[in-house]
KOLDRENVO-610466 format. One record per residue (C-alpha): residue in three letters; x, y, z. Coordinates in steps of 0.25 Angstrom, whole numbers, plus 5000, padded with zeros to 4 digits. Layout:
! residues N
ALAXYZ/...
! end
This chain:
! residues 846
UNK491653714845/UNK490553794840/UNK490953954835/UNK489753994843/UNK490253914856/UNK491653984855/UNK490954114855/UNK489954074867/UNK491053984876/UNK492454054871/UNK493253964882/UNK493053834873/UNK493753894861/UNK495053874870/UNK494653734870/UNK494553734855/UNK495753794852/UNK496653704861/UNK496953624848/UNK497153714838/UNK498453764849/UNK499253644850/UNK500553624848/UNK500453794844/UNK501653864843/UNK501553994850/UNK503154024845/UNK502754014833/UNK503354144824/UNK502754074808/UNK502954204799/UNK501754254793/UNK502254244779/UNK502154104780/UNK500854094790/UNK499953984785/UNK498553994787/UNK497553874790/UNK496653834780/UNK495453764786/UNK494053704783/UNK493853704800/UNK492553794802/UNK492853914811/UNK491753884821/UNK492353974832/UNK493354084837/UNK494453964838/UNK494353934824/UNK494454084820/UNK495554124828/UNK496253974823/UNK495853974808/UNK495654124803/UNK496654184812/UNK497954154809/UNK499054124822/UNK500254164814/UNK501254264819/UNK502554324819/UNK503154394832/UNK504254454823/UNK503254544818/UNK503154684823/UNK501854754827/UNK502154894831/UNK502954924819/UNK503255104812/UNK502055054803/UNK501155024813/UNK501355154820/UNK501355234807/UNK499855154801/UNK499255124814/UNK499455274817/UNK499055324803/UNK497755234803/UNK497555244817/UNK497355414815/UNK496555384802/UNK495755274810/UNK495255364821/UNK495055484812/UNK494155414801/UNK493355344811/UNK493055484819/UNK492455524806/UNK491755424804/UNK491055434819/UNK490455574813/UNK489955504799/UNK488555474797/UNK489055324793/UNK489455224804/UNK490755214799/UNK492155154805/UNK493655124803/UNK493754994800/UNK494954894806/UNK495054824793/UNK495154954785/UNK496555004794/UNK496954854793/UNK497154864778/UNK497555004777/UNK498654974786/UNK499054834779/UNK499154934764/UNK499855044773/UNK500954954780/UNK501254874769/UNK501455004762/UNK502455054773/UNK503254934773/UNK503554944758/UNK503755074756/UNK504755084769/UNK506055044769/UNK506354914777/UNK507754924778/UNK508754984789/UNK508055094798/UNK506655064789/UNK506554924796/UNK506154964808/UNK505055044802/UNK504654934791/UNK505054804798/UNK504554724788/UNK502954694780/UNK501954744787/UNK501454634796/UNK500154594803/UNK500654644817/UNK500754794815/UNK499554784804/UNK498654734817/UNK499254844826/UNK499054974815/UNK497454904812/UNK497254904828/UNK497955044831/UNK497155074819/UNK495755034821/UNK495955054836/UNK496055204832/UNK494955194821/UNK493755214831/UNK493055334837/UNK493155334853/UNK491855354860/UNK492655444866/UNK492655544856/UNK491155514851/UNK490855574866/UNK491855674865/UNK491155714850/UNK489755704857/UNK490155794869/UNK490455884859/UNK489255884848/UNK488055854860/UNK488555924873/UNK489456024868/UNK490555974877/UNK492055994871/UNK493155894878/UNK494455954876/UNK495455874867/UNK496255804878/UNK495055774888/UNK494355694875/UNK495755614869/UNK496055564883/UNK494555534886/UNK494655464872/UNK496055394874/UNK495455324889/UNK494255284884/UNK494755214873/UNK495955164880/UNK495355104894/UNK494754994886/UNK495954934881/UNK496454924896/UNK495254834897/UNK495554754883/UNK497154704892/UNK496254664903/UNK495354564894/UNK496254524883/UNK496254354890/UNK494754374889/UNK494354444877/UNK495754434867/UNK496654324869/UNK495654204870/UNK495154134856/UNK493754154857/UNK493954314858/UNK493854324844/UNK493554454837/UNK492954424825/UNK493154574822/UNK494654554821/UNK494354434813/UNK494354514797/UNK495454594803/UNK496754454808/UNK495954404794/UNK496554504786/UNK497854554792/UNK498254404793/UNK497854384778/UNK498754504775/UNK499954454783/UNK499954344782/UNK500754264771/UNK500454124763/UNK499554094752/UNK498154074758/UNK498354234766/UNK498854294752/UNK497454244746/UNK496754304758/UNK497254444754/UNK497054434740/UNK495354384745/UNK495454504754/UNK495954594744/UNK494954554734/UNK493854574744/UNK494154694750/UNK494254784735/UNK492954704733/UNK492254764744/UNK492954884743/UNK492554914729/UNK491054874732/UNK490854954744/UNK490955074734/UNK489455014730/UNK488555014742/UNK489255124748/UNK489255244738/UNK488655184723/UNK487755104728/UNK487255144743/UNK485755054741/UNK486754934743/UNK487054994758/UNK485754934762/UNK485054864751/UNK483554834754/UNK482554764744/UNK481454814754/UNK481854954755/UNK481954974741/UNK480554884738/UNK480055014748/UNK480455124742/UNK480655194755/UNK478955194757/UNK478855134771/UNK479655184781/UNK479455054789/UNK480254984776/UNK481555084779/UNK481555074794/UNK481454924791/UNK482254894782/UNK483055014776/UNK484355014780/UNK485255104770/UNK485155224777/UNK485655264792/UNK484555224801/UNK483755204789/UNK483255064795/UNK483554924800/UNK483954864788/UNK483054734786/UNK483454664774/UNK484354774769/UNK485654724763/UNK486954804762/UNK488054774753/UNK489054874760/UNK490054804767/UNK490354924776/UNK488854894782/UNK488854744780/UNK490254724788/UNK489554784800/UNK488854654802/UNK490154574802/UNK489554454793/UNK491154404791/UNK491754414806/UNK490754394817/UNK490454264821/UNK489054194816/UNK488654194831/UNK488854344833/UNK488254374819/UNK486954294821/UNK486654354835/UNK486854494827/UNK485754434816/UNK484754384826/UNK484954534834/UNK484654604820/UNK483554524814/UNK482954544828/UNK483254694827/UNK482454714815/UNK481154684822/UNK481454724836/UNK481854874831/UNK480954884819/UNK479854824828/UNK480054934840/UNK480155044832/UNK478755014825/UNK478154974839/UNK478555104843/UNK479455054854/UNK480355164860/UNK479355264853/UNK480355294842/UNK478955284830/UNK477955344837/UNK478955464839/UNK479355464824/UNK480855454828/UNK481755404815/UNK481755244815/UNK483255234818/UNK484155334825/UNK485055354836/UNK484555504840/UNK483855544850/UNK482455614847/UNK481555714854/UNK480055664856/UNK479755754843/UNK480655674836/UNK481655784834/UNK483355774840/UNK483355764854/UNK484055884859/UNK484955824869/UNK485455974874/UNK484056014877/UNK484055904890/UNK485555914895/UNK486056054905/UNK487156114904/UNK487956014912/UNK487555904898/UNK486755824910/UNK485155804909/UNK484255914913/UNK483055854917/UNK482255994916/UNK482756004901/UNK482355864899/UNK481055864905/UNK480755964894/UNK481555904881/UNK481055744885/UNK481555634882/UNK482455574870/UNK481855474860/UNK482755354853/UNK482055294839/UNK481555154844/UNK482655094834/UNK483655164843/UNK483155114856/UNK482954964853/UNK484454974848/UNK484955024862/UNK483954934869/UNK484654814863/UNK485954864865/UNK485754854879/UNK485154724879/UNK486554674871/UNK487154734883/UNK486654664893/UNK486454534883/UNK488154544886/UNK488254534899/UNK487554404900/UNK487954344887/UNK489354354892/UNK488954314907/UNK488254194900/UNK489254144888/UNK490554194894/UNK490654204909/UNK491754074908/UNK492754154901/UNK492354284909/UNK492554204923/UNK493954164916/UNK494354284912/UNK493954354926/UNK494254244936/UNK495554294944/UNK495754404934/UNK496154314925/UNK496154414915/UNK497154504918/UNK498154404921/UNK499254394910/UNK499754254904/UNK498454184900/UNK498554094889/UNK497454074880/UNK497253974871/UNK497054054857/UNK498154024845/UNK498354194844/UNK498554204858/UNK499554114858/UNK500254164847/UNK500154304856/UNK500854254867/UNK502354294859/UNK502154444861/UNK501954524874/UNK500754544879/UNK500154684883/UNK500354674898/UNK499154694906/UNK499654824912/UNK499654904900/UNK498154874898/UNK497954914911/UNK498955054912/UNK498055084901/UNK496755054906/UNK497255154919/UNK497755264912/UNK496355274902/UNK495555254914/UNK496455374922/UNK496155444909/UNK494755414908/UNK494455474923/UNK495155604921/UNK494455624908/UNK493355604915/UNK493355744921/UNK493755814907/UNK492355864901/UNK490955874905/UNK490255774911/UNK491255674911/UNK491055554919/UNK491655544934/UNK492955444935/UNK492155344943/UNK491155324930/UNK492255304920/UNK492755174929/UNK491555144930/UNK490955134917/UNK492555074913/UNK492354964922/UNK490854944913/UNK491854944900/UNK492454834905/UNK491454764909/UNK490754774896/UNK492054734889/UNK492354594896/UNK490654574892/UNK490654624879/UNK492254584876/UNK491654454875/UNK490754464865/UNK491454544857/UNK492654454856/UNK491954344853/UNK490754394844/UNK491354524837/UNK490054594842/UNK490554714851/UNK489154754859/UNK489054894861/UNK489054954875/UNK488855094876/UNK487355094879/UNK487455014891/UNK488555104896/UNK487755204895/UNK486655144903/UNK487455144915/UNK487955274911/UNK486655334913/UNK486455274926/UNK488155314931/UNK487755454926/UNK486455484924/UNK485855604916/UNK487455634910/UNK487555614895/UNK488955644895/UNK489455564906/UNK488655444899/UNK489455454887/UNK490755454895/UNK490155314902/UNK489855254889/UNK491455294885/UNK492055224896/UNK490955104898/UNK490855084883/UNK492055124873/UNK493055054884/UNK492354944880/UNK492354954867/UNK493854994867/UNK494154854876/UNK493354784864/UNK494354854853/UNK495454824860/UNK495254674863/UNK494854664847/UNK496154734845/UNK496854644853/UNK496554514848/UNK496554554833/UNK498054584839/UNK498054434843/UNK497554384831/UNK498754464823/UNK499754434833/UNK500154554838/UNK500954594849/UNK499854624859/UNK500754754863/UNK500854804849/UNK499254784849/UNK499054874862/UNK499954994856/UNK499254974844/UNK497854984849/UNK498255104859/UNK498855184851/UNK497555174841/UNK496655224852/UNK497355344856/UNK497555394841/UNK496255364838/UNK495655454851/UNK496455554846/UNK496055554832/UNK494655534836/UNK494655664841/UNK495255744832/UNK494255694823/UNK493155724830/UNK493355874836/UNK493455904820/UNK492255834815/UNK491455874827/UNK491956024825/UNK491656034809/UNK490455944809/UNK489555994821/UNK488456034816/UNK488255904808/UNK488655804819/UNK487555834830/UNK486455844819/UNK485655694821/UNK485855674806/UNK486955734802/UNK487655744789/UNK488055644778/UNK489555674780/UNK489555704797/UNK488555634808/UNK488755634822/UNK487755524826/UNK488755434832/UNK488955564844/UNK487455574843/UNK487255424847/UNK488255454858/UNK487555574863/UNK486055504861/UNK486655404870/UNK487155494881/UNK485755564881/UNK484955454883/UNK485755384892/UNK486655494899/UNK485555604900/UNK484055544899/UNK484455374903/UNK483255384913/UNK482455464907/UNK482455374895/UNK482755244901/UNK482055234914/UNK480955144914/UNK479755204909/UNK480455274899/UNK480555274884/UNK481955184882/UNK481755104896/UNK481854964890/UNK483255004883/UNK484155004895/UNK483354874899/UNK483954794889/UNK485154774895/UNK484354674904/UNK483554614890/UNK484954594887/UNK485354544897/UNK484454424901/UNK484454384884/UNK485854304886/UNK485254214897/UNK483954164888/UNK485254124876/UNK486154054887/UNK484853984893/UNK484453924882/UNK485853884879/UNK485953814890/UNK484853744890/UNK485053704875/UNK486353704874/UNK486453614859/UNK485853724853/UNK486753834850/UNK485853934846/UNK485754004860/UNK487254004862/UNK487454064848/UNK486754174851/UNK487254324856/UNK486154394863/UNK487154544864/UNK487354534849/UNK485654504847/UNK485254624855/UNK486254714851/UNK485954674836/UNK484354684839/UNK484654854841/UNK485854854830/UNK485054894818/UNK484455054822/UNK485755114817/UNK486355154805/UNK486255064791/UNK485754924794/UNK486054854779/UNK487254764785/UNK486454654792/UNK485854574781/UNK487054534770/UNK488054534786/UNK487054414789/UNK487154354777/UNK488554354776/UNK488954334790/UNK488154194788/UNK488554164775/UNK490254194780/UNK489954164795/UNK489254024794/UNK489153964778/UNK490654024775/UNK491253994790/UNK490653844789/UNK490753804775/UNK491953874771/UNK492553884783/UNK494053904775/UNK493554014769/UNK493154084780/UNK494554054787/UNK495254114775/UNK494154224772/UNK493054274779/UNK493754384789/UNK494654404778/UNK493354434769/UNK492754524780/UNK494054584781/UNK494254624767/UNK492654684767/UNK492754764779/UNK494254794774/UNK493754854760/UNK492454904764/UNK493055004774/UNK494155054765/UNK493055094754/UNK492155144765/UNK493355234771/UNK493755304756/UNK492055304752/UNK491855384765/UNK492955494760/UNK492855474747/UNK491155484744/UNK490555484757/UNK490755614763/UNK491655594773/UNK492755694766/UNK491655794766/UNK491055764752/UNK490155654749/UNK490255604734/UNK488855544732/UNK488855424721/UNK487955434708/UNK486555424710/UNK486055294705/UNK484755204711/UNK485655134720/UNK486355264727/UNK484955354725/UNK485055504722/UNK484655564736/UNK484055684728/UNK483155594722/UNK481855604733/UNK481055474733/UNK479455484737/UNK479255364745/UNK480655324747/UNK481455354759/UNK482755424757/UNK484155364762/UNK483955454776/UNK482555434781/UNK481755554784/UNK481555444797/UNK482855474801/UNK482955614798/UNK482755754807/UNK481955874802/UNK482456004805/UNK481156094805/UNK481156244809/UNK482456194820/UNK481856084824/UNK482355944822/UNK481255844821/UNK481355684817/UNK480755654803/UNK479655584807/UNK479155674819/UNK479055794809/UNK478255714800/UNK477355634806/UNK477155704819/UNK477455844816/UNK476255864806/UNK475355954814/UNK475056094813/UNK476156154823/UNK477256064814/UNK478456164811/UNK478056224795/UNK479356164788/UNK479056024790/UNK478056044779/UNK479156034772/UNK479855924778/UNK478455854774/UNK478755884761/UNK480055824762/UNK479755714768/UNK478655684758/UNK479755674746/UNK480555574755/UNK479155474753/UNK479055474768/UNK477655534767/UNK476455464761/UNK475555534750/UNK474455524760/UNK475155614770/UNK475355724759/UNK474355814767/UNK475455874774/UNK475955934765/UNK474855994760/UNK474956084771/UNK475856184764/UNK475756234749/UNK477056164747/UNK476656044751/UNK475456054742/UNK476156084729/UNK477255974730/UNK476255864734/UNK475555904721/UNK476655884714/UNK477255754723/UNK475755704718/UNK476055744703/UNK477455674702/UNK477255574711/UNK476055474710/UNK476755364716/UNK477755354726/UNK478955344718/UNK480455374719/UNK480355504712/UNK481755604707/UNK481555764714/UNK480655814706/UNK480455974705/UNK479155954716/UNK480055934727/UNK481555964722/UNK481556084730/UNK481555994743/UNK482555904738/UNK483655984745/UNK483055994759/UNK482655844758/UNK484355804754/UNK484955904759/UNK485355824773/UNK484555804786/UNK484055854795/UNK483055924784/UNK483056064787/UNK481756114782/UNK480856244786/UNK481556344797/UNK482456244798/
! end
């Protein structure tokens, strides 16, 4: 059977693995010391073949899970998990925690604690024995379950920047703690669907089984897989040091760009893609592995990668093409070419408290005056395709899985207790107690109970129907979504089409759609964790008990942690974390992102998206989405031989047709190249190498890259408070050095202007704010701007407006006769310190 027919038709990989069970011993107790592993030329062609060649079955009972060091590691990294990953959600990089970093932390840590305890007498209950794979699973899952910043608190935060609104500590925890938790009461209800069957695969717990069975795991063939996996990981982990702080030009390396010289702004938005938002990354090649393991060239499946490369290449001309056509309006307004803000018609912040009353609702009379919002184009297609890849879900999975739906939902077939399942890890499951449904449930009610009385804690909360309600859409979304993610890897994201119905339960309300995106998305999400959790737990054989505790117990220190964190950084960094740019140490633009979408869907959603409007077509995708699925299948029908239409994934396509307007975009091109060349030529020609070492690779890269990550960000990237800047050299640029005709790192096309308290977007003030009632200072905003290269020599007039200008363009002309990277010299060297000094640029009254 074909890998992409088991992903399509997951009931036939039952059939496939009726051989590979015969004559199994489900009583088997093998100790890992001695577990052989399968050496094989078969091609993995499908989730059968994974779980029966790459995973090992091996397991010993005897083993304890919940042991004195996992409580003592998965506490300690739980608390350092949540509190770095709440920093990071106010850093200006789109960092996280990563699962494979607390996996090998704890594996050096516990084997530390067992030699360094006594194992004798009262010790040996403490330190019963080498650190095994069962309590190493449970500290990664309490661990990583921890390591994540609840949606919860990014509300919480944005109440407290935007709305001025201050939940007291025990209404936010418990408001954190049901949110987070009424998700896994869903996970108990769908484990026969979405963990215990073969063809729920997880490809993302794929590096994970890899690595901590390669390290417990005796025998030969697993001792040569550590020693590859330690040589790999000091590998990357010496060479991320390169592209991250010696040499950053490697973080997006573009032949294009540098042929440029930064001349054409066309070129950056294009192609550029070293920058945040600096542009959409054609042809740009990173050698960062913290960028290029975004892409998951070495664990998703071919089929889920193509559909991803098809959406990009797609995206390139669909976004670049709208925001040159002037779609959405975002050119002809002179809004910056990629940004999540939200922009008055002058180009300048929108001021969100100017339209809301007292009550945080939608004044109409205030509105009426201000206008309306403006998204950049870039922006806008990217939520119009994350609607479609909505609505593409709900039919993909009507069309390609209805059988094991109607199976799993028949008679309530899944919550009856007892069902077999042909999968070689279930199987070996079946020695330990299973979490009976009733715990899943008790903690479904109580998080729900809680969920309803926080409810009327705050300002603006939502009414006890609307959270069942929007928790019923949760998990509606996750039996739909749960599917595709099992299978794929791919998790499509689900806030914006809570929101929509959002807007229409609660119209006008900003903060009551937040509180609906809580309950209709992050329950979703929190199901998803939790089903991954649970059959990575499968996939290591532990008890399915120890697995709930251990992932529990993560949440609730992690909610608390969370906040903690938060109410200190909010507190000391203010000022920094509601200014649109912020700071290269602090920025708030994950709460900005929160609050844009409140605004726009909670306060303004018919005044933006009612037909006739501005952003009409974007809630219409959902429907685009919708009716692309049927076209695939019909065609697949009708020509069934070719396998082209049945290979294809029209959610991953659209939401990969809107993925490129945010942050750097340098990862795509070398996560193609070696997701084909490991994925098909290595999968297909050197199929035993990719049993012994493919995840084990990925594994040992991600493993590597995120330690050096975590000790570069304290150590020389500022997140300690002092950043330690590398020498200057041509591949890491002097930012004092001011190019004519070269763009700097951050795009004056990205960049706000503060003039005489005004804010104003770049290119508003330049091209459309040079008549005679503009503010004075931005003559020398002008002048600035003119250093940067982003002013042509023929334009020079304006500056001949002021003296000023007059005496440096004679001496721009003097020094410069071509446009050439130039050092300050003493012409301009007096603005050298406005122009770095940070942004916004505060020139004039300012």
């Amino acid at each position: 059977m074909s890998y992409s027919d088991s992903l399509r038709e997951p009931s036939k990989v039952l059939e496939h693995q009726e051989k590979d069970l015969k004559g199994f011993d489900d009583h088997s107790t093998e100790s890992v010391e001695e577990a052989p592993f399968q050496e094989s030329e078969q091609i993995v062609r499908g989730a059968g073949d994974i779980t029966n060649l790459i995973i090992s079955d091996e397991d010993n009972p005897e083993l304890p899970a919940l042991t004195f060091r996992f409580w003592v590691l998965g506490i300690g990294l739980a608390t350092f998990g949540s509190v770095l990953s709440e920093i990071y959600y106010w850093k200006p990089q789109n960092a996280m925690v990563s699962a494979l970093f607390q996996l090998i932390i704890s594996y050096v840590l516990g084997n530390a604690m067992h030699y360094a305890m006594p194992s004798t007498g009262f010790w040996r209950h403490l330190n019963p024995g080498p650190f095994n794979i069962k309590e190493h699973t449970c500290i990664t899952i309490m661990a990583s379950t921890a390591s994540v910043t609840a949606t919860a608190i990014g509300i919480v935060a944005t109440l407290d920047l935007f709305y001025g609104v201050a939940l007291n500590p025990g209404a936010a925890i418990f408001q954190t703690f049901a949110s987070q938790l009424i998700g896994y009461g869903f996970a108990g209800l769908l484990r026969t669907l979405l963990v215990w069957p073969t063809y729920a695969l997880f490809p993302n717990q794929l590096p994970s089984i890899s690595l901590l069975q390669s390290m417990h795991f005796g025998g030969l063939l697993n001792r040569k897989k550590m020693k590859y996996f330690w040589i790999v990981f000091w590998a990357i982990f010496c060479w991320e040091i390169i592209p991250t702080w010696m040499f950053p030009l490697l973080t997006a390396f573009s032949v294009i760009c540098l042929a440029d010289n930064g001349r054409s702004a066309v070129i950056r938005n294009i192609f550029g893609a070293g920058g945040s938002n600096e542009g959409l990354g054609l042809l740009s090649f990173s050698f960062d592995w913290t960028l290029i393991t975004q892409a998951y060239p070495l664990y998703w499946p071919l089929q889920t990668q193509v559909s991803s490369w098809i959406g990009l290449g797609f995206g390139y001309a669909l976004i670049g093409g709208c925001y040159y056509a002037d779609v959405f309006q975002g050119y002809s307004r002179g809004l910056p070419f990629m940004s999540t803000a939200l922009f008055a018609a002058n180009g300048s912040s929108y001021d969100q408290s100017a339209i809301l009353g007292s009550n945080h609702q939608l004044d109409p009379a205030k509105y009426a005056e201000v206008g309306p919002p403006f998204m950049t184009t870039t922006y806008a297609v990217s939520l119009l395709m994350s609607y479609a890849s909505m609505g593409a879900a709900f039919s993909h999975i009507l069309l390609w899985h209805w059988t094991e739906l109607w199976e799993a939902f028949k008679g309530f077939n899944f919550l009856k207790s007892g069902q077999d399942f042909n999968d070689i890890h279930f199987q070996r499951m079946k020695v330990y107690k299973e979490v009976p449904q009733w715990w899943y449930g008790s903690l479904f009610i109580v998080s729900l109970s809680l969920a309803i009385g926080m409810a009327y804690v705050g300002i603006n909360t939502l009414p006890w129907w609307s959270v069942l309600v929007f928790t019923v859409i949760a998990f509606i979304l996750a039996v739909i979504l749960g599917f595709i993610y099992a299978v794929t890897g791919f998790q499509i994201p689900t806030g914006g089409f809570v929101q929509v119905i959002a807007a229409y339960v609660h119209p006008q309300q900003p903060i009551q759609n937040m509180y609906a995106k809580m309950y209709g998305y992050n329950t979703g999400y929190q199901t998803f964790a939790m089903l991954s959790d649970l059959k990575l737990g499968q996939y290591a054989k532990v008890p399915p008990r120890a697995t709930f505790v251990a992932q529990v117990s993560g949440t609730i220190l992690g909610s608390i942690f969370n906040y903690v964190l938060y109410k200190s950084i909010v507190d000391a960094h203010r000022t920094d974390l509601i200014n649109p740019i912020g700071t290269r140490i602090w920025s708030g633009w994950n709460s900005q992102e929160v609050n844009s979408a409140a605004i726009t869907w909670g306060a303004l959603s018919a005044e933006l998206y009612s037909p006739g409007k501005t952003y009409f077509q974007i809630p219409l995708g959902l429907l685009y989405g919708f009716l692309a699925p049927f076209l695939l299948y019909a065609m697949h029908r009708l020509f069934p031989s070719q396998r082209i239409w049945s290979y294809l994934n029209m959610p991953i396509i659209f939401t990969y047709l809107g993925w490129l307007p945010y942050s750097v975009n340098g990862m795509w091109w070398p996560g193609l190249i070696i997701g084909l060349y490991t994925q098909w030529w290595v999968r297909t020609r050197k199929p035993r190498w990719y049993i012994k070492y493919n995840y084990l690779t990925s594994a040992a890269l991600d493993g590597g890259s995120s330690i050096i990550y975590f000790i570069l960000n304290f150590a020389v990237f500022g997140a300690s408070g002092n950043a330690i800047s590398f020498p200057t050299w041509w591949g890491n640029p002097d930012p004092s050095v001011i190019s004519v005709g070269e763009s700097m790192t951050t795009s004056l096309s990205e960049t706000m202007v503060i003039c005489q308290n005004q804010t104003i977007a770049w290119p508003i003030a330049f091209h459309n704010v040079v008549t005679s009632d503009r503010p004075p200072c931005l003559d020398e905003v002008y002048l600035i701007a003119y250093l940067y290269g982003d002013v042509e020599m023929q334009e020079a007039h304006i500056f001949e407006k002021s003296q000023i200008g007059r005496d440096i363009l004679a001496n721009i002309r003097r020094i410069l006769p071509s446009r050439r990277r130039v050092r300050c010299s003493i012409a301009y060297c007096s603005y050298r310190e406005v122009v770095m000094s940070g942004f916004p640029l505060q020139v004039g009254d300012a």
